[in-house]
N, C-alpha and C positions, 0 to 999 in steps of 0.2 A: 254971395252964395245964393244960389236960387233953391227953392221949397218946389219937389213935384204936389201940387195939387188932387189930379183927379185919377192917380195911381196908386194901387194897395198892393204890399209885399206879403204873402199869403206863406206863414212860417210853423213848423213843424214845436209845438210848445213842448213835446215831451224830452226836443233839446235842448239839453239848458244855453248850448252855444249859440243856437238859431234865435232864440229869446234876448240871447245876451245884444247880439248883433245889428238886430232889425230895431232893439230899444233904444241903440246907439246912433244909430240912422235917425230916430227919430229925436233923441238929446242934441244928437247934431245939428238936427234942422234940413238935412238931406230929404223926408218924410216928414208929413202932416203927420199927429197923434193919431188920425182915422187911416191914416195909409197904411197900417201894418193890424193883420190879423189871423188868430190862427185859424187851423184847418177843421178845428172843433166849432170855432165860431160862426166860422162861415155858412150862408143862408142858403139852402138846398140850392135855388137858384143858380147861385152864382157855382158852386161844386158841381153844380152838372157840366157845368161850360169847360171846365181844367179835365188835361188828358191827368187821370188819377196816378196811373203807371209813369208816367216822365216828371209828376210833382212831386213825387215822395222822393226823387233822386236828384231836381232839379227843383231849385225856390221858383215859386209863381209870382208874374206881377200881372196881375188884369190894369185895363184903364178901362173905369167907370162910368166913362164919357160914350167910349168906345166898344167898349168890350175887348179890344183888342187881346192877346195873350205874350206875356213873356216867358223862359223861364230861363233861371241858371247865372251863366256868367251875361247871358243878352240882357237880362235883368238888372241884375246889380252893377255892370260895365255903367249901363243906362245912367241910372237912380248917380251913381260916384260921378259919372262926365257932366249929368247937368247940375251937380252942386260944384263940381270944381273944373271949371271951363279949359285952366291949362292942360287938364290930364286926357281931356276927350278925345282926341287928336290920338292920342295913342290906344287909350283902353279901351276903343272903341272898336280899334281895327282886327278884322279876322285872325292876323296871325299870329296880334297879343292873346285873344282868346283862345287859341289855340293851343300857345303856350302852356300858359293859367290850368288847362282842360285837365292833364292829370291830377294837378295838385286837388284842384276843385271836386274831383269824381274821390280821390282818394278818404280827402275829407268826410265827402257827402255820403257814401258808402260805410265810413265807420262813422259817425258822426255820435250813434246813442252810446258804441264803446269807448269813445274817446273822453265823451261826458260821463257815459258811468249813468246813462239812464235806467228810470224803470220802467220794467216790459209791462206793457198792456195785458191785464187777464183775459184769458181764455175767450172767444169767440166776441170780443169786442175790437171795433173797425180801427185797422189798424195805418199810420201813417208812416211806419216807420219803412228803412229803404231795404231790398232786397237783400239778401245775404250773397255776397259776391269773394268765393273761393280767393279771387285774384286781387283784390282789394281789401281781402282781411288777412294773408298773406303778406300783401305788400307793408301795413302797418307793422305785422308779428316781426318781421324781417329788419325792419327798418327800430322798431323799440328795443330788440336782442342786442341790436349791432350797436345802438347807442350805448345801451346798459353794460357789454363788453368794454368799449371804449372808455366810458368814465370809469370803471373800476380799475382797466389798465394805468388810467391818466393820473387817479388819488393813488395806486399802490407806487408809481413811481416817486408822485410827492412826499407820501408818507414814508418811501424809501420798503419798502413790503416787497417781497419779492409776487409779483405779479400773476404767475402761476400759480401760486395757492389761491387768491382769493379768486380767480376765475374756475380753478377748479371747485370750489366749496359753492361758489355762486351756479355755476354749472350742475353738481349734484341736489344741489336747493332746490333748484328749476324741475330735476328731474323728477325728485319726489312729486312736487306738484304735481305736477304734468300724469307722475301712474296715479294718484290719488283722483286729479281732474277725469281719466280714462273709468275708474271704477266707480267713481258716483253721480258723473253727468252721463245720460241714458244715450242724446244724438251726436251724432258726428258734428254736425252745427255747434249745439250746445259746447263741446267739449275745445271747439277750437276759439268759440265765441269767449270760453275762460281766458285760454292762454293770449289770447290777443287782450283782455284785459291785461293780463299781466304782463304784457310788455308796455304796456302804456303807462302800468306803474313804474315801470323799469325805466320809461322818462324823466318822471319824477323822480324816482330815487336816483338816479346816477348821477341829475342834476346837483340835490343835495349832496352828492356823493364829491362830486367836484368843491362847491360851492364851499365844505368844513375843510377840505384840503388846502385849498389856497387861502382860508383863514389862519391855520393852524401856521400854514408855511411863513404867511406875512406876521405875523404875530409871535412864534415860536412858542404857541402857548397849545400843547398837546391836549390839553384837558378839553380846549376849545373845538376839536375837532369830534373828540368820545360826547360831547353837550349837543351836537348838531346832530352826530350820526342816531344818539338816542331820540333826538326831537323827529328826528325823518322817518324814523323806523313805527316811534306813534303815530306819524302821522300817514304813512302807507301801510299801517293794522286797520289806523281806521275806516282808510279808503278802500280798503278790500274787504272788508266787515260790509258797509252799504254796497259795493258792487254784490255781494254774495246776497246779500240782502234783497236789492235790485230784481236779481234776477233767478232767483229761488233755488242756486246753486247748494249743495250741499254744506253743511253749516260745520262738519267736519275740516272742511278748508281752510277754515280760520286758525283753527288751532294748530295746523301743521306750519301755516306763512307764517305765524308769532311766535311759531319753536326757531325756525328759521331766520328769521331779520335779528332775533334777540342773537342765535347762535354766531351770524354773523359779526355781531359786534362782538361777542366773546374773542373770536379768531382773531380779528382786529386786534384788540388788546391781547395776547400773546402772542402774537408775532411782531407787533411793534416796542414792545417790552425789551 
């Protein structure tokens, strides 16, 4: 496996995922420990050289030798073909990148809601990526319809008639949702919540599935009330720091914990 040398991956730190990844790269050996830096560290210099508008949507690679500029998937295509030489041949070509290109924007567009970042205070320079209607949509859409799916998929394992918990899951949402409209002030703000909350609804559904097919393989019901309780701690506590994060209304917490707790209530009376 070859090590790019005299190339720096120029990463967004208030990611935790862009952090996670480019550290990876570097644990991997795909990057030198000086090839990866963030956009805080970077030397006046070298920030002047990056188009600012295409780096905060697209990861930068300069070469140091060169100056040259990458960004995006031309970037990371790069950096992955010259550490694993079978793969270049493909990831290299326009109409794999092409492919990749939604998934890539979809990501890179929610990238600080998906992590659950914190926002930068007030009038300090910001790197985060634009807010994009159609790509914060695209997440909302796609975490509902997961969240729907895995409650449908536990109510049939746990034998629940399915329609109740999507209605009760449904009206949960809603309250949110008029609570999210009266105490987040922009339209941004306000959708920037519920796209959080569908990204919890990944997680949770996942759990959702994951105590179900314990329960089922086991036959042991108590196992499934032990998970649904651990999952429910543990998406209070993740929407405690998201609320936290992003100076959301602190009223929000206490509605989602009457809710995740209510939910398991209903659980156990109709599986009873």
């Amino acid at each position: 496996m070859k090590t790019f040398k005299t190339k720096t991956l120029i990463y967004d730190s208030q990611c935790p995922m862009c952090s996670w990844y480019t550290g990876e790269m570097v644990e991997k050996g795909l990057i030198e420990k000086e090839g990866r830096i963030s956009f805080e560290e970077l030397p006046p210099e070298k920030r002047s050289m990056l188009d600012m508008n295409r780096a905060r949507h697209e990861i930068p690679m300069i070469d140091n030798a060169t100056g040259e500029l990458l960004y995006g998937l031309d970037a990371l295509t790069l950096v992955i073909g010259n550490s694993y030489k079978f793969l270049q041949l493909i990831i290299t070509q326009n109409w794999f990148k092409a492919l990749l290109r939604p998934l890539y924007n979809f990501i890179s567009y929610n990238r600080r809601i998906i992590a659950g970042s914190r926002s930068e205070p007030v009038g300090a320079v910001s790197f985060a990526p634009d807010f994009s209607i159609k790509w914060r949509m695209a997440l909302i859409g796609a975490g509902f319809a997961y969240t729907a799916l895995s409650i449908y998929l536990f109510a049939m394992l746990m034998a629940i008639n399915p329609l109740i918990l999507l209605g009760c899951v449904t009206l949960y949402f809603l309250v949110l949702l008029t609570f999210d409209l009266k105490k987040n002030e922009t339209g941004t703000h306000q959708l920037d919540y519920v796209a959080h909350l569908a990204v919890l609804g990944f997680i949770e559904g996942t759990l959702f599935i994951i105590t179900a097919l314990l329960a089922k393989l086991t036959g042991l019901t108590g196992l499934m009330f032990a998970g649904q309780g651990a999952g429910r701690l543990l998406a209070i506590g993740l929407h405690i720091k998201r609320v936290k994060n992003n100076h959301y209304a602190k009223s929000l917490n206490y509605v989602f914990a009457a809710g995740a707790v209510g939910l398991i209530v209903i659980i156990a009376i109709f599986k009873s």
